[in-house]
Biotite code that builds the C-alpha atoms (Angstrom):
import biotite.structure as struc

atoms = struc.array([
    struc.Atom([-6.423, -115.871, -30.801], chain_id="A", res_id=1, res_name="UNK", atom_name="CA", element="C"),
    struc.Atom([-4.648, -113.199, -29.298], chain_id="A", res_id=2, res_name="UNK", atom_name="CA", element="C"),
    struc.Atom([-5.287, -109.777, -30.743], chain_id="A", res_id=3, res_name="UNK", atom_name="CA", element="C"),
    struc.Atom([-3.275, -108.943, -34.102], chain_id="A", res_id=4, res_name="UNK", atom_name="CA", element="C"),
    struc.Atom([-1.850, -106.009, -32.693], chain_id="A", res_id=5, res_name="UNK", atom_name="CA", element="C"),
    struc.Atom([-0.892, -107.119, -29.105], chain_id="A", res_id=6, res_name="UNK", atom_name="CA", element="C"),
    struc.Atom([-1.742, -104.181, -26.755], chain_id="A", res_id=7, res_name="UNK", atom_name="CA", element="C"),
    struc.Atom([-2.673, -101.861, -29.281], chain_id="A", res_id=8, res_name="UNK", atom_name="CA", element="C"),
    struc.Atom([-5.838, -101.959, -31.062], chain_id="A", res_id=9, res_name="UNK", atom_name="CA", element="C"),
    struc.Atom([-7.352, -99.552, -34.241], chain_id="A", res_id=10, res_name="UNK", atom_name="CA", element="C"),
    struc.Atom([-11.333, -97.830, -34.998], chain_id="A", res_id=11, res_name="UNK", atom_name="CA", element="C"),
    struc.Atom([-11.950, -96.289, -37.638], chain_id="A", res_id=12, res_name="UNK", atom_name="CA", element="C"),
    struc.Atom([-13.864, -93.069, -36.953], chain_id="A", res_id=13, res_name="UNK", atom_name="CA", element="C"),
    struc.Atom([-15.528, -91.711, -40.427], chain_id="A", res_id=14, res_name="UNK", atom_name="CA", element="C"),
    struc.Atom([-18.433, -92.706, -42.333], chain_id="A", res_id=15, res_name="UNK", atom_name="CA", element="C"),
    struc.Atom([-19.932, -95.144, -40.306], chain_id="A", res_id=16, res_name="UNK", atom_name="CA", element="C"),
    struc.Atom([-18.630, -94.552, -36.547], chain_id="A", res_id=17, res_name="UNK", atom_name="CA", element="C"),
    struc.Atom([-18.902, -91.523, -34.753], chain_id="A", res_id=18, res_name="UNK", atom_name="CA", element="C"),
    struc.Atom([-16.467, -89.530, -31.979], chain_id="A", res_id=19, res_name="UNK", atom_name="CA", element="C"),
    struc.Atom([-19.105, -90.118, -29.500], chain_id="A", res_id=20, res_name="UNK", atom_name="CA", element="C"),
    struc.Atom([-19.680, -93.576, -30.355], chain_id="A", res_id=21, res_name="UNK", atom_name="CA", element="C"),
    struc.Atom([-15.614, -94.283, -30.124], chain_id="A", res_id=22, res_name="UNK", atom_name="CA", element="C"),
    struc.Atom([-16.324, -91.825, -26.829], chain_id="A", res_id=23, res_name="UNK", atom_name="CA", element="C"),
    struc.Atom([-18.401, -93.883, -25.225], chain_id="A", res_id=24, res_name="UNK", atom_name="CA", element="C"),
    struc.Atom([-16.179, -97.444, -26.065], chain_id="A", res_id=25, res_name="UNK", atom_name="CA", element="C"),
    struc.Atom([-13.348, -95.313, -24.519], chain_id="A", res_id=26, res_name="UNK", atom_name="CA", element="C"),
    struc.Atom([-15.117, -94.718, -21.631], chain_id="A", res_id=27, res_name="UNK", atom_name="CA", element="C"),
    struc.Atom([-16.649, -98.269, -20.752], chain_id="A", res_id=28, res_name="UNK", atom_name="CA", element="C"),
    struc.Atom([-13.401, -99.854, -21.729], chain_id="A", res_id=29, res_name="UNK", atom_name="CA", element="C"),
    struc.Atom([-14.615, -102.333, -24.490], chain_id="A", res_id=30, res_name="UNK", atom_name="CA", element="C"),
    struc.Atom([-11.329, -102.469, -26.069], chain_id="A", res_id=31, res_name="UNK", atom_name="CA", element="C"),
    struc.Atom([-9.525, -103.616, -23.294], chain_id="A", res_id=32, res_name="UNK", atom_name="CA", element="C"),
    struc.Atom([-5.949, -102.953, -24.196], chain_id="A", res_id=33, res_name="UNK", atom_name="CA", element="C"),
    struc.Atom([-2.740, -100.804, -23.283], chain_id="A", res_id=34, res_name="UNK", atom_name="CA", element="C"),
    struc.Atom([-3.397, -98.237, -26.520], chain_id="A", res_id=35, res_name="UNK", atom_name="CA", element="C"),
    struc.Atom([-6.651, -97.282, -29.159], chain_id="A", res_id=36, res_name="UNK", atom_name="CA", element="C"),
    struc.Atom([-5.654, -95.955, -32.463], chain_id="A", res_id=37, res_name="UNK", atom_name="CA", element="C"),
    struc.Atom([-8.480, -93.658, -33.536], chain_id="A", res_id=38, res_name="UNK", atom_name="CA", element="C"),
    struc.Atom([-8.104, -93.456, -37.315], chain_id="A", res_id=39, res_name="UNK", atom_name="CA", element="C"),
    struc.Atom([-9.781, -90.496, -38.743], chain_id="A", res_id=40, res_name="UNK", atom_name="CA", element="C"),
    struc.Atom([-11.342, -90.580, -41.959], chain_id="A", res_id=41, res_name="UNK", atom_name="CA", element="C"),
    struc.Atom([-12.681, -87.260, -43.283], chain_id="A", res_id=42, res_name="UNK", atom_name="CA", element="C"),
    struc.Atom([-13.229, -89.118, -47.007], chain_id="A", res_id=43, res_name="UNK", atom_name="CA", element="C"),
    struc.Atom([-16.531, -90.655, -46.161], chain_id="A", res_id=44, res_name="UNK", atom_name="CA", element="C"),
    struc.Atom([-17.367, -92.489, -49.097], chain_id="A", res_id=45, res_name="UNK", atom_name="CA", element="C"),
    struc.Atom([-19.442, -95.964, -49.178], chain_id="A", res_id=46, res_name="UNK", atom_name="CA", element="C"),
    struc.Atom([-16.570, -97.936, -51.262], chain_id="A", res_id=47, res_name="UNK", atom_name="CA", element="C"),
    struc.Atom([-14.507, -96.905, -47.947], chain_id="A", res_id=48, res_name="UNK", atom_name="CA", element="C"),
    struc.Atom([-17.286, -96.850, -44.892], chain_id="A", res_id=49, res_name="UNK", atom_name="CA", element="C"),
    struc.Atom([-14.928, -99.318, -42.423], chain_id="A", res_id=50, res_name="UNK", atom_name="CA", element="C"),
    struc.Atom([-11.556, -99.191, -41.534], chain_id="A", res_id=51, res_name="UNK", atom_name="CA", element="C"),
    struc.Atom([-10.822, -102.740, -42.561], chain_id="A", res_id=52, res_name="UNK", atom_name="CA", element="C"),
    struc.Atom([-12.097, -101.874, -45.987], chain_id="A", res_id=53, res_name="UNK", atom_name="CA", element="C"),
    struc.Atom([-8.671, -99.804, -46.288], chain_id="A", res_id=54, res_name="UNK", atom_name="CA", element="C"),
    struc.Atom([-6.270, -100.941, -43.576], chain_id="A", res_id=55, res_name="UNK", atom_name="CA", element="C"),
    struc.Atom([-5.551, -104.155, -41.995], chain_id="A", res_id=56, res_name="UNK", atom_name="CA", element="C"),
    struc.Atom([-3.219, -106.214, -39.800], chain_id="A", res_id=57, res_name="UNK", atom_name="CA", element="C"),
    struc.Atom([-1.970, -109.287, -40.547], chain_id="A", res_id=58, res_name="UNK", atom_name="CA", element="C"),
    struc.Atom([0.638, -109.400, -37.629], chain_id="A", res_id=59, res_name="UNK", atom_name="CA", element="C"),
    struc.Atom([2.195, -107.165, -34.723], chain_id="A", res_id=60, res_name="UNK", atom_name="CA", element="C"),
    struc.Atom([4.488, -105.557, -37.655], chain_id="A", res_id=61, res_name="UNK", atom_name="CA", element="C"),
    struc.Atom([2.963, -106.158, -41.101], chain_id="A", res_id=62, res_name="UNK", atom_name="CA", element="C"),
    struc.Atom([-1.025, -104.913, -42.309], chain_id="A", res_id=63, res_name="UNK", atom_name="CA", element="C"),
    struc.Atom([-2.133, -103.527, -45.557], chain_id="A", res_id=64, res_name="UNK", atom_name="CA", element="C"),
    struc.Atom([-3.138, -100.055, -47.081], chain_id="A", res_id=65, res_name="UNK", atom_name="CA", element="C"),
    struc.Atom([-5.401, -99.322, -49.667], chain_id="A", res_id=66, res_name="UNK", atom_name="CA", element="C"),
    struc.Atom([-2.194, -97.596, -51.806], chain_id="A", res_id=67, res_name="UNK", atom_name="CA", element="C"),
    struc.Atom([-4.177, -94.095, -52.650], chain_id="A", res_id=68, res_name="UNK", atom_name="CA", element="C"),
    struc.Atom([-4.272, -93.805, -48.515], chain_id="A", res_id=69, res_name="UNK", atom_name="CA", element="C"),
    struc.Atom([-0.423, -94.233, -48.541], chain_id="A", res_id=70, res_name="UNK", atom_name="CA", element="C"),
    struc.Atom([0.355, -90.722, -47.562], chain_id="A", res_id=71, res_name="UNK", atom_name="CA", element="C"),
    struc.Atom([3.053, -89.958, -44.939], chain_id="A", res_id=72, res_name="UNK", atom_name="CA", element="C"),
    struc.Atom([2.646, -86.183, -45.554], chain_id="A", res_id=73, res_name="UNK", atom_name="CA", element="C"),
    struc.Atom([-0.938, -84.741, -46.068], chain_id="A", res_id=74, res_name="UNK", atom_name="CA", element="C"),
    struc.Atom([-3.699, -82.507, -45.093], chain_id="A", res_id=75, res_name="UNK", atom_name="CA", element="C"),
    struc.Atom([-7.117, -83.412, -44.941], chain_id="A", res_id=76, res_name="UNK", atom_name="CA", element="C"),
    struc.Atom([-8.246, -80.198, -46.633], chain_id="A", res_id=77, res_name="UNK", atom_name="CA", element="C"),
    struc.Atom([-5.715, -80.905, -49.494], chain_id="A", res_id=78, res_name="UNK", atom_name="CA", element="C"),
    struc.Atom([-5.443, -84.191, -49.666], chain_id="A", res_id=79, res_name="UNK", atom_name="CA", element="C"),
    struc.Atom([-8.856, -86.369, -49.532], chain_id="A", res_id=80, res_name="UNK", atom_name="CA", element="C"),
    struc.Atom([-7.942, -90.041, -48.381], chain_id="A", res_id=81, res_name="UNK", atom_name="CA", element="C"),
    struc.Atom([-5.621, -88.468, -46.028], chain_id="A", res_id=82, res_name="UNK", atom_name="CA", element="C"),
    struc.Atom([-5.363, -90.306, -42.453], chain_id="A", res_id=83, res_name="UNK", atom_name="CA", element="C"),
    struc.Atom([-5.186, -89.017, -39.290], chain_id="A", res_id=84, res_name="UNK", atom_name="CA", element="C"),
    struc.Atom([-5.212, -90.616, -36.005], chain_id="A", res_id=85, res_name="UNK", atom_name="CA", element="C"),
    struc.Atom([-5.935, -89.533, -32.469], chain_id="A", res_id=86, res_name="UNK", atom_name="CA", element="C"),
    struc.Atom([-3.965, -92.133, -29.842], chain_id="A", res_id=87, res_name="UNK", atom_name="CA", element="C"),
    struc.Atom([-5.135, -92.733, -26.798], chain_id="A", res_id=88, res_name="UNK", atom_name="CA", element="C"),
    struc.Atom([-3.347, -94.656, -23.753], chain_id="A", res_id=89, res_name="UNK", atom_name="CA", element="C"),
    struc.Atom([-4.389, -96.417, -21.044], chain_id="A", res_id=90, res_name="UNK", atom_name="CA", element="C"),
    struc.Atom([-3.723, -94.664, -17.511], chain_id="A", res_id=91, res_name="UNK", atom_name="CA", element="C"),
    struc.Atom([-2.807, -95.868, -14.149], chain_id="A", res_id=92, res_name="UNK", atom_name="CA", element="C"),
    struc.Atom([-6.488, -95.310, -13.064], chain_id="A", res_id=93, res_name="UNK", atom_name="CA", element="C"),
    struc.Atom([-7.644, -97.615, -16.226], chain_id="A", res_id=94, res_name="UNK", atom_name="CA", element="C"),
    struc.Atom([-9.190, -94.693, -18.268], chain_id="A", res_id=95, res_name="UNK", atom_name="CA", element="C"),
    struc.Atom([-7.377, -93.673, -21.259], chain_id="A", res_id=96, res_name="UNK", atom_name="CA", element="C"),
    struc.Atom([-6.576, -90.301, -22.005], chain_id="A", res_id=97, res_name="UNK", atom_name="CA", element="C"),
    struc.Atom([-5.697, -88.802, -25.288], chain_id="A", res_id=98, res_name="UNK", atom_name="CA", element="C"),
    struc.Atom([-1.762, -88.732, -25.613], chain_id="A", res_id=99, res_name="UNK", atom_name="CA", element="C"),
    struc.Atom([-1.153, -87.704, -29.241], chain_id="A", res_id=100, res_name="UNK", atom_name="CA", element="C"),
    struc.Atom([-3.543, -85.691, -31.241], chain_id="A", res_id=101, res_name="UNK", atom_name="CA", element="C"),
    struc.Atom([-3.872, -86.114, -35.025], chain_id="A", res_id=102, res_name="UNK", atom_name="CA", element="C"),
    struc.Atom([-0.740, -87.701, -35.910], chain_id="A", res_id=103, res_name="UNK", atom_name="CA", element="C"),
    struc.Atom([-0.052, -88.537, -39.732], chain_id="A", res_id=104, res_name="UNK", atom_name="CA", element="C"),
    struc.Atom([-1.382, -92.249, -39.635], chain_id="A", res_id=105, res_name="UNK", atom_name="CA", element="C"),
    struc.Atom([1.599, -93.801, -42.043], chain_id="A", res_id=106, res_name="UNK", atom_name="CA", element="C"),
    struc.Atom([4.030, -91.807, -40.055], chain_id="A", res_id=107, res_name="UNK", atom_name="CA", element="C"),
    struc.Atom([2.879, -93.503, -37.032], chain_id="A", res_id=108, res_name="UNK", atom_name="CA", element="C"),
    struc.Atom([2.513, -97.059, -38.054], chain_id="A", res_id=109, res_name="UNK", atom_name="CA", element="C"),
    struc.Atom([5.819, -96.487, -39.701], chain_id="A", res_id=110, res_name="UNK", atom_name="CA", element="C"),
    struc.Atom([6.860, -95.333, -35.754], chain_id="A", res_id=111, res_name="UNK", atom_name="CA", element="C"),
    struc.Atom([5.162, -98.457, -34.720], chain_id="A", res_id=112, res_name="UNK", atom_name="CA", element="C"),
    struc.Atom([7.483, -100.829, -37.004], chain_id="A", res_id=113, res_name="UNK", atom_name="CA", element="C"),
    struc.Atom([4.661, -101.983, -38.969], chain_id="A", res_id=114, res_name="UNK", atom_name="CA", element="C"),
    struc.Atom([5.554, -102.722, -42.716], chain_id="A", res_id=115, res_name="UNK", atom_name="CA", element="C"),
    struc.Atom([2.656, -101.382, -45.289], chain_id="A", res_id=116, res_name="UNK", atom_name="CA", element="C"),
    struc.Atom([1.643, -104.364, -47.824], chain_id="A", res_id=117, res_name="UNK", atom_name="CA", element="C"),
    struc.Atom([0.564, -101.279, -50.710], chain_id="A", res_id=118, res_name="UNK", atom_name="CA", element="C"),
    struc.Atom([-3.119, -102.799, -51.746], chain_id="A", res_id=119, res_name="UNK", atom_name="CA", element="C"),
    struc.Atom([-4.202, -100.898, -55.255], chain_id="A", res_id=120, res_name="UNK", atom_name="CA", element="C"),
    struc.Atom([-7.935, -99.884, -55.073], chain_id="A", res_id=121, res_name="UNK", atom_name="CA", element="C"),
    struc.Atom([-8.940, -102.648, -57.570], chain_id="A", res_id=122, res_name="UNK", atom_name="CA", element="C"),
    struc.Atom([-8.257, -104.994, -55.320], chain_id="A", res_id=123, res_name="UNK", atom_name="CA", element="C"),
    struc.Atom([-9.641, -102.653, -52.234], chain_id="A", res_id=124, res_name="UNK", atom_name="CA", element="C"),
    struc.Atom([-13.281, -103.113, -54.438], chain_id="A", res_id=125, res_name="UNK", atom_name="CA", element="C"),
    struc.Atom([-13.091, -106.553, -54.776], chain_id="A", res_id=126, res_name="UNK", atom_name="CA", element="C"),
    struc.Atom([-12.757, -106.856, -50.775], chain_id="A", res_id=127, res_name="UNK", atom_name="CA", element="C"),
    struc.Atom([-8.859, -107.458, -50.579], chain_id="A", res_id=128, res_name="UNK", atom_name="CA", element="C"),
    struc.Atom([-8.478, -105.930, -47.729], chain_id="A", res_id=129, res_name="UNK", atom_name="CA", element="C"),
    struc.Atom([-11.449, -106.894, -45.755], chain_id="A", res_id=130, res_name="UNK", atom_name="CA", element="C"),
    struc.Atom([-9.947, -110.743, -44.555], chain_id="A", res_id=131, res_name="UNK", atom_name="CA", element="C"),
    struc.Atom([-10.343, -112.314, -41.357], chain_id="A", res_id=132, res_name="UNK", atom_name="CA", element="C"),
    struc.Atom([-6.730, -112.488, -39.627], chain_id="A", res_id=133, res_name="UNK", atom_name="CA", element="C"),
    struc.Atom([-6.705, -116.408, -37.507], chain_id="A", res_id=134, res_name="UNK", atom_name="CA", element="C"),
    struc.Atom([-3.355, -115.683, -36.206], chain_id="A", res_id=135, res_name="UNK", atom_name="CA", element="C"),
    struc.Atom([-0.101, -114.568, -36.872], chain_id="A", res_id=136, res_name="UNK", atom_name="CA", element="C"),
    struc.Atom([0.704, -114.132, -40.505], chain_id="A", res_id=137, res_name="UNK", atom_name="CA", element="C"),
    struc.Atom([-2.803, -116.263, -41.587], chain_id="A", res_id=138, res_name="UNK", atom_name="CA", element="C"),
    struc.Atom([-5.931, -114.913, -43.437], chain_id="A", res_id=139, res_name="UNK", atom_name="CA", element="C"),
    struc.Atom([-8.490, -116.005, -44.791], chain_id="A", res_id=140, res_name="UNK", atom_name="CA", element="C"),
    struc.Atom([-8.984, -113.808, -47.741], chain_id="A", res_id=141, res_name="UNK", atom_name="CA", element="C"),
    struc.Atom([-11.928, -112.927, -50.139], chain_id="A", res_id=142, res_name="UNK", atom_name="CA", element="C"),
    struc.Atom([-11.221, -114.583, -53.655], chain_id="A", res_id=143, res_name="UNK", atom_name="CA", element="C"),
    struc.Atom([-11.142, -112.450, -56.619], chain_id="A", res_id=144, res_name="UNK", atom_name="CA", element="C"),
    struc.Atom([-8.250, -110.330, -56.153], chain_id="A", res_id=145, res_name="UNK", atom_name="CA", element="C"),
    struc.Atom([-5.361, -110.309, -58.469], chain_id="A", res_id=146, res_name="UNK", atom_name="CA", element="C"),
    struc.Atom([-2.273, -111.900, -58.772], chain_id="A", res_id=147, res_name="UNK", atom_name="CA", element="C"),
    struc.Atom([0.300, -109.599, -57.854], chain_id="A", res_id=148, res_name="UNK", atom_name="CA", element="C"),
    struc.Atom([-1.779, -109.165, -54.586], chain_id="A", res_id=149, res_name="UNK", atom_name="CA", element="C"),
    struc.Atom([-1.303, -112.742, -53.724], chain_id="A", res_id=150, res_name="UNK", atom_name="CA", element="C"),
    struc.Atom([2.232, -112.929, -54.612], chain_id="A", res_id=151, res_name="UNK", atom_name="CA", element="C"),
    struc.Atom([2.317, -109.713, -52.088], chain_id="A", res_id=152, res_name="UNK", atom_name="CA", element="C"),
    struc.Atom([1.501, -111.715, -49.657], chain_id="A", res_id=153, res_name="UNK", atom_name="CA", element="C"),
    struc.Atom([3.367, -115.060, -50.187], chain_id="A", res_id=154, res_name="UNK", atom_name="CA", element="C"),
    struc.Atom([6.162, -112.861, -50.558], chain_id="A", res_id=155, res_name="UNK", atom_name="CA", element="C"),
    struc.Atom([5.878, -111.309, -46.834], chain_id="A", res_id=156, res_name="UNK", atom_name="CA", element="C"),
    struc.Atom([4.997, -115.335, -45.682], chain_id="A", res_id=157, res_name="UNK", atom_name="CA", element="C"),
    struc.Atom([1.470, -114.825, -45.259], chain_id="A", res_id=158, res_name="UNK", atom_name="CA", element="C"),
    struc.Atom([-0.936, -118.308, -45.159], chain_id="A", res_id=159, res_name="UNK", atom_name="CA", element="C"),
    struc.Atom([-3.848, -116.953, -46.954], chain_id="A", res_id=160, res_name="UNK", atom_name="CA", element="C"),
    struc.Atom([-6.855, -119.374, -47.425], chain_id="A", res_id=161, res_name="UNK", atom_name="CA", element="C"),
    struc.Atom([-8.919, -117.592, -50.371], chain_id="A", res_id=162, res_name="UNK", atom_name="CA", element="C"),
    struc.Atom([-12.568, -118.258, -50.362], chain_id="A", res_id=163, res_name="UNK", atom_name="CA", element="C"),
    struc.Atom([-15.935, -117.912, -52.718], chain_id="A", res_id=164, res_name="UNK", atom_name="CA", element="C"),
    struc.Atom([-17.470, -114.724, -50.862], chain_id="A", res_id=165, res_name="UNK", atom_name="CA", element="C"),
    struc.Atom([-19.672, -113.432, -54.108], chain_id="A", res_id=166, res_name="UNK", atom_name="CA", element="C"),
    struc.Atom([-22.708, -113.921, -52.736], chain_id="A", res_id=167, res_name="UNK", atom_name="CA", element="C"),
    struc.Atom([-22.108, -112.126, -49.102], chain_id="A", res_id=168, res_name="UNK", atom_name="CA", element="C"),
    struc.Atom([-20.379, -109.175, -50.783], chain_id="A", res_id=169, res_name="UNK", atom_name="CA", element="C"),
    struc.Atom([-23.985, -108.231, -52.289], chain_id="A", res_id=170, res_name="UNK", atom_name="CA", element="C"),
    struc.Atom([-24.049, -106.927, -48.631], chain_id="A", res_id=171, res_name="UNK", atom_name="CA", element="C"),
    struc.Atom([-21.025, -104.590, -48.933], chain_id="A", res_id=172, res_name="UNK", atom_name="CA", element="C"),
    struc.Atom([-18.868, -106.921, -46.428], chain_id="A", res_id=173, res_name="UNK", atom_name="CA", element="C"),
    struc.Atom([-16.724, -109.957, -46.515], chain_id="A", res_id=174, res_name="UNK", atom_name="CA", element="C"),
    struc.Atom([-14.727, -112.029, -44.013], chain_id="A", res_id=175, res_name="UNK", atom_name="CA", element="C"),
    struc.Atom([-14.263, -109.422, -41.715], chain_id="A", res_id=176, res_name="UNK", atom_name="CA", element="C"),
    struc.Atom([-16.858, -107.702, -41.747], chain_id="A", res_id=177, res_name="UNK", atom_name="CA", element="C"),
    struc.Atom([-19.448, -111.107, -41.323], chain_id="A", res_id=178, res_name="UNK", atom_name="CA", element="C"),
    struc.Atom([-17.429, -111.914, -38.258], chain_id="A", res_id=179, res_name="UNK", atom_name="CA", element="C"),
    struc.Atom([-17.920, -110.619, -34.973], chain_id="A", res_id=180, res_name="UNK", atom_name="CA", element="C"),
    struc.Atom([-15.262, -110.991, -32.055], chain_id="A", res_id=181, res_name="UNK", atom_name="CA", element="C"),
    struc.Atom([-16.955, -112.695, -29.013], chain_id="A", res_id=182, res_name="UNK", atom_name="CA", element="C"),
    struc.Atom([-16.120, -111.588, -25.405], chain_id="A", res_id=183, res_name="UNK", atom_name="CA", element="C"),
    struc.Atom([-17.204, -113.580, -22.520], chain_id="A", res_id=184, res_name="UNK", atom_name="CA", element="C"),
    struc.Atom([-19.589, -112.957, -20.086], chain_id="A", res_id=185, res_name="UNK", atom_name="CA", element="C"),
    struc.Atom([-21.551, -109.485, -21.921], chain_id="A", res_id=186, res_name="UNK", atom_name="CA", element="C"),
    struc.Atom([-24.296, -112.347, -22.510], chain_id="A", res_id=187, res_name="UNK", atom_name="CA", element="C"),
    struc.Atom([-24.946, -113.087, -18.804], chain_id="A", res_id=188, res_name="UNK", atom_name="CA", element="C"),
    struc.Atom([-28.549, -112.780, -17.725], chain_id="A", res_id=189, res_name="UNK", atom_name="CA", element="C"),
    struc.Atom([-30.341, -112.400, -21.387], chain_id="A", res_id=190, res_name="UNK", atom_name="CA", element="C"),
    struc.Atom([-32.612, -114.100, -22.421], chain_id="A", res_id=191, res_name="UNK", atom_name="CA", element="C"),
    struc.Atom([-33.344, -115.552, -25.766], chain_id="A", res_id=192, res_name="UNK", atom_name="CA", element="C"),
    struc.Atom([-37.264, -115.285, -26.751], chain_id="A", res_id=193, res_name="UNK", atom_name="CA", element="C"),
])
């Protein structure tokens, strides 16, 4: 599948990823892509350790926001689920440099033409943001969430295929965050004891 975002891809810097970690991915190129969104998260709180336990993309124009981090105008200091987001861009050399330094994060997916699907934070708990995105437009989604969250999504003509995830969540993830994206060739000359 090609990536949900096209050229542009998102990290979640906060609880549980660091600057230098998202540094060092920068520098080695592991994203691969034209832009990296750096989302910065200066709540740090367990219920919201990931990224994709508050934002997600179902397709090049349409994700989903935990609704208490829908704020176009805030400060961090002021405002504590306030979003910021550091964008970096791919150069001629193929290093990226940092072209846009802590931009409002709904302002900018707004600038990016990507409609917000408003997620309240009783679904966010019960892992309704944290699906697996198979293509375009199709999820497979973490049953449990309400009603009016699936009807969200019908209504913007998502495919969601909800599944039984009760027993995983025990680990604080679901079907994103039990799924890894494989790339090629990293595996070359290990060895499995």
């Amino acid at each position: 599948m090609a990536r949900p975002a096209g050229e542009r891809v998102f990290i979640g810097q906060g609880l549980r990823t660091n600057a230098v970690a998202i540094r060092e991915m920068l520098e080695n190129d592991v994203f691969g892509v034209r832009e990296v969104v750096v989302v910065k998260d200066a709540w740090r709180k367990q219920q919201q350790m990931h990224l994709d336990t508050y934002f997600n993309i179902i397709d090049k124009d349409l994700a989903v926001l935990e609704s208490g981090r829908n704020l176009p105008a805030c400060k961090p200091s002021i405002h504590k689920k306030c979003l910021l987001a550091d964008v970096w861009t791919r150069q001629a050399n193929g290093r990226y440099a940092l072209t846009r330094k802590e931009v409002n994060f709904v302002k900018l997916i707004g600038e990016y033409k990507i409609q917000l699907i408003p997620v309240s934070e009783e679904d966010q708990r019960a892992y309704g943001i944290n699906f697996l995105t198979l293509g375009p437009r199709r999820i497979v989604g973490v049953d449990g969430v309400s009603p009016k969250l699936k009807r969200d999504l019908v209504d913007a003509k998502v495919t969601a295929q909800w599944i039984d995830f009760s027993n995983l969540k025990l680990g604080y993830g679901a079907a994103h965050c039990t799924t890894q994206v494989l790339r090629r060739g990293l595996t070359e000359g290990l060895t499995v004891k």
